[in-house]
C-alpha positions as CSV (number, residue, x, y, z in Angstrom):
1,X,25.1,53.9,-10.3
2,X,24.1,52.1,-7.3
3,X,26.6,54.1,-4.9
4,X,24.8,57.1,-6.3
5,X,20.8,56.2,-5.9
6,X,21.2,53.2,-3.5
7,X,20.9,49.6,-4.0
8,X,17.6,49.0,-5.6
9,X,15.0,47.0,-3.4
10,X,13.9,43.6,-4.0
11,X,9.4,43.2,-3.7
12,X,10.3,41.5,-0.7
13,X,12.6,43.9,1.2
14,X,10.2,46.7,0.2
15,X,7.3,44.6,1.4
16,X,8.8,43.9,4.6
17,X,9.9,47.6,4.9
18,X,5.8,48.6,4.2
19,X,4.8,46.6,7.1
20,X,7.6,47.5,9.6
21,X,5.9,51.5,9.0
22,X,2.6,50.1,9.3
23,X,3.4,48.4,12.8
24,X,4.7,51.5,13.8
25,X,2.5,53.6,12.4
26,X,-0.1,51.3,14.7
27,X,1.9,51.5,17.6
28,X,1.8,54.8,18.1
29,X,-2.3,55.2,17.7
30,X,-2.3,52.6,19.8
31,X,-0.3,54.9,22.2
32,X,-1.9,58.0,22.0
33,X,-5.4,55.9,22.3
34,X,-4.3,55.4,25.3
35,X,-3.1,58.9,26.4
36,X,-6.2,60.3,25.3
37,X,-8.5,57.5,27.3
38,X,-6.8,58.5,30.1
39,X,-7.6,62.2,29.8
40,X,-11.1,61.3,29.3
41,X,-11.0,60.1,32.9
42,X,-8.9,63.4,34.3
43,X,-12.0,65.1,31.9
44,X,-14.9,63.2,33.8
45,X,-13.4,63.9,37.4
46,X,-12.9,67.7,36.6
47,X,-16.4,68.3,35.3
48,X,-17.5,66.3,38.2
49,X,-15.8,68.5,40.5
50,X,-17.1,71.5,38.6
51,X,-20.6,70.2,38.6
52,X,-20.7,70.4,42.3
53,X,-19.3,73.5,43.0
54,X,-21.9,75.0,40.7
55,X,-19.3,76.1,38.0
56,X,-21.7,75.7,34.5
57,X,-19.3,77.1,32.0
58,X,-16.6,75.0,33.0
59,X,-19.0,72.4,33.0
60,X,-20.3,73.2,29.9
61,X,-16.3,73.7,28.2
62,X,-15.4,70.6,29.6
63,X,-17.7,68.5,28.1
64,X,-16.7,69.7,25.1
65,X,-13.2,68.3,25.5
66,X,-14.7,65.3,26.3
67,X,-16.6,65.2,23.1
68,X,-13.7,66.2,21.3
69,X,-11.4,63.9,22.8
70,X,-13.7,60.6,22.4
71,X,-14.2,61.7,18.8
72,X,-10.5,61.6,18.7
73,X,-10.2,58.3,20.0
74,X,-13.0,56.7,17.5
75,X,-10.6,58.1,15.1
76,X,-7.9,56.5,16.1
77,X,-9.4,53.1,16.7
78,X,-10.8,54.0,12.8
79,X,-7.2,54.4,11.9
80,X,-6.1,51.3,13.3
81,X,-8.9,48.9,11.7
82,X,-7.1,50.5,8.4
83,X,-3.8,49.5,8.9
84,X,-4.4,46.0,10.2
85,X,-6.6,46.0,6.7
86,X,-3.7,47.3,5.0
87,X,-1.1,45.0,6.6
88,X,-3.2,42.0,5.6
89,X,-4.0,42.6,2.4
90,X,0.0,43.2,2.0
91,X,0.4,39.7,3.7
92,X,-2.0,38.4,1.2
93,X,-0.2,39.9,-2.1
94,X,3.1,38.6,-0.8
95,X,1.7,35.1,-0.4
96,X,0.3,35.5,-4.3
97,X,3.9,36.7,-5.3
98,X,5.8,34.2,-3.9
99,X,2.7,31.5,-5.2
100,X,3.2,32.9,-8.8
101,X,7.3,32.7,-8.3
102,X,6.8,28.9,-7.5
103,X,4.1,28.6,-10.1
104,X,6.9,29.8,-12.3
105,X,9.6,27.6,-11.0
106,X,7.6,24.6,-11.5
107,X,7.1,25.3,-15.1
108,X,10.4,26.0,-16.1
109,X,11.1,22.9,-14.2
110,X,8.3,21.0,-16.3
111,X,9.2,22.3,-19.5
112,X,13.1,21.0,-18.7
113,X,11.5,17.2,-18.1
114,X,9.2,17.3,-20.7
115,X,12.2,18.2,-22.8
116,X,14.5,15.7,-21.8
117,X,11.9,12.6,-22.3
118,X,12.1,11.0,-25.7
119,X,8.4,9.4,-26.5
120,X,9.5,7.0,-28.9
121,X,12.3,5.6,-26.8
122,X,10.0,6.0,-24.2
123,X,7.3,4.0,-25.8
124,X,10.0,1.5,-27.0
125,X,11.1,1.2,-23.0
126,X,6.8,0.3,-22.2
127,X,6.3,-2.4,-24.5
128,X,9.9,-4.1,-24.1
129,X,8.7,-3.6,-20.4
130,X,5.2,-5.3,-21.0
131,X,7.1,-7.9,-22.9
132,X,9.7,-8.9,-20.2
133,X,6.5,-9.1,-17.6
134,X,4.6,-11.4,-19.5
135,X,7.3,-13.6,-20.2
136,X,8.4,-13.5,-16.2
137,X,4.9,-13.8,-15.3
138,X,4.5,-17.4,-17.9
139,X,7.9,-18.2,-16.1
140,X,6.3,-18.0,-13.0
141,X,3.3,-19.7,-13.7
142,X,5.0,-22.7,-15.1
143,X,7.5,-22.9,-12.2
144,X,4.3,-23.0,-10.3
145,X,2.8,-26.0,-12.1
146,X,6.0,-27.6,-12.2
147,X,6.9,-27.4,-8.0
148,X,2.9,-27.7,-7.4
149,X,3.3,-31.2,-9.8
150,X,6.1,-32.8,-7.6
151,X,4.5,-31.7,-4.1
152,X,1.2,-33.3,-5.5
153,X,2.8,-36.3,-6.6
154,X,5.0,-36.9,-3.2
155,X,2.3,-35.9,-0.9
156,X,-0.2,-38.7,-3.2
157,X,2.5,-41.1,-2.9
158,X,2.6,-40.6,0.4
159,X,-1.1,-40.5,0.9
160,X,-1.8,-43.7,-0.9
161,X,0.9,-45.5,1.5
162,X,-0.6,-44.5,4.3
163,X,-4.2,-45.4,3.1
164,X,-2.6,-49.0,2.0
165,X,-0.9,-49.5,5.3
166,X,-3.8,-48.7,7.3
167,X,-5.8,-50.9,5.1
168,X,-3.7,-53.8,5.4
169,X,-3.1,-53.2,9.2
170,X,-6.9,-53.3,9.4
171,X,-7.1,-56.5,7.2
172,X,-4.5,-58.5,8.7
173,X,-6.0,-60.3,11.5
174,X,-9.3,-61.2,9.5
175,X,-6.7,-62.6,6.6
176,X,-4.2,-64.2,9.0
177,X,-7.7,-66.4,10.3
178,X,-9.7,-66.5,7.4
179,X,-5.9,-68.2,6.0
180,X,-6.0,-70.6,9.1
181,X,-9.2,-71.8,8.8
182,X,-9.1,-73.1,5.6
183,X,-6.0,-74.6,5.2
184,X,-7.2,-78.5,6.3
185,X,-9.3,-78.3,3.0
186,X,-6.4,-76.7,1.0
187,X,-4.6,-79.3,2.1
188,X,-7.3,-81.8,0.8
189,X,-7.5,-80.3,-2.2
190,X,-4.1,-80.0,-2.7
191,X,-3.6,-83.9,-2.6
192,X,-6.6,-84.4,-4.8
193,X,-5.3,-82.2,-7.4
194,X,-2.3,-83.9,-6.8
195,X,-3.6,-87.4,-7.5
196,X,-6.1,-86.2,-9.9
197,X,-2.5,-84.4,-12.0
198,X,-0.6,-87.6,-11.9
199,X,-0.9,-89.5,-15.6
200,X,-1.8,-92.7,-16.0
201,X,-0.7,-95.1,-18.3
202,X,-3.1,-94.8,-21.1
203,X,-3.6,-91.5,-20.3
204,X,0.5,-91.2,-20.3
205,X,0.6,-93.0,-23.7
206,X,-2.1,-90.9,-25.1
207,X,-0.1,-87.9,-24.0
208,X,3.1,-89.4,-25.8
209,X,4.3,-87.7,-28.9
210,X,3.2,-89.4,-32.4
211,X,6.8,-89.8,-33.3
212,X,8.1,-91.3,-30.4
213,X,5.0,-94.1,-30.7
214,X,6.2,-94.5,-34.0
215,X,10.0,-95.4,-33.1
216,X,9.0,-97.7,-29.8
217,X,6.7,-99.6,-32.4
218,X,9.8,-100.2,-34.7
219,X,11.9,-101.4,-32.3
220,X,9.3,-104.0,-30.8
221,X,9.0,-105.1,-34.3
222,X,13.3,-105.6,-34.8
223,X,13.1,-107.2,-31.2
224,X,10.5,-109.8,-32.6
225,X,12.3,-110.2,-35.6
């Protein structure tokens, strides 16, 4: 039936339609405001004129055109306040139609997702989550000790060889002729201790094994014999 009646208007092609009329419909006050300001000022220069040729009732009608006519114009200017009012409050209910058509999109839209998530594999998916993390994060932690352990224990190794060889480089000299100085009296010593370790005869036969006393003594006695 729409060849009949005419394609039926959608809120927003009627809307739009609304305020091309009111534009018009503004347009033209605007217009004749304008025609009729004009004709105030042709008014104003013919009673003027009238005034000073001593014409009263001319005067007199005149000025009642030019009441008439700026009542007119307060009119229009009335008119036109209205339709700008009109025209925004039309903007206004378009913006809270196409607002509530969003609003309505976003809640189909919502219900759709809320459908489509399952809670308990949902919950499931959280905890397996929180479980890998942990276990990544103890990973981590002891990959940390572990690489923090073998720094460490090169960067003390080579701490405590530098400390040593700076020591020693410091001690050296002081060594090398504390070492010279006292080596006529180790040598002293040396050949005292020598002397001093040398056995002597008694001392060599105390020393002796008890056996091997016991098998010279036999012999001496077979030798006398």
């Amino acid at each position: 039936m729409n060849f009949l009646f005419g394609e039926r208007k959608t809120p927003q092609q009627q809307m739009r339609e609304c305020t091309r009329i009111l534009d018009r419909a503004n347009r033209d006050m605007m217009n004749e405001k304008r025609r009729l300001e004009n004709d105030q000022k042709r008014i104003e220069m013919d009673i003027k004129n009238m005034a000073k040729k001593n014409q009263m009732s001319s005067v007199r009608i005149l000025a009642k055109d030019l009441v008439r006519n700026r009542n007119q114009v307060n009119k229009l200017m009335l008119m036109g306040t209205n339709i700008q009012t009109m025209k925004l409050n039309m903007i206004t209910q378009q913006s809270t139609a196409k607002m509530a058509e969003a609003m309505k999109k976003m809640t189909l839209a919502m219900q759709k997702m809320n459908k489509s998530i399952n809670l308990p594999a949902m919950q499931k998916i959280m905890v397996e989550f929180e479980k890998q993390s942990e276990i990544m994060e103890m990973k981590g932690e002891m990959m940390n000790d572990v690489m923090e352990d073998v720094f460490e224990d090169d960067q003390t190794m080579e701490q405590t060889d530098e400390i040593v060889d700076k020591v020693l480089s410091e001690l050296g000299i002081e060594m090398n002729t504390q070492l010279n100085d006292l080596n006529p009296a180790n040598d002293s010593i040396s050949a005292a201790n020598r002397s001093k370790n040398q056995p002597t005869p008694a001392a060599a036969a105390a020393d002796a094994d008890p056996s091997d006393l016991d098998l010279e003594e036999r012999l001496n006695r077979l030798k006398r014999n």
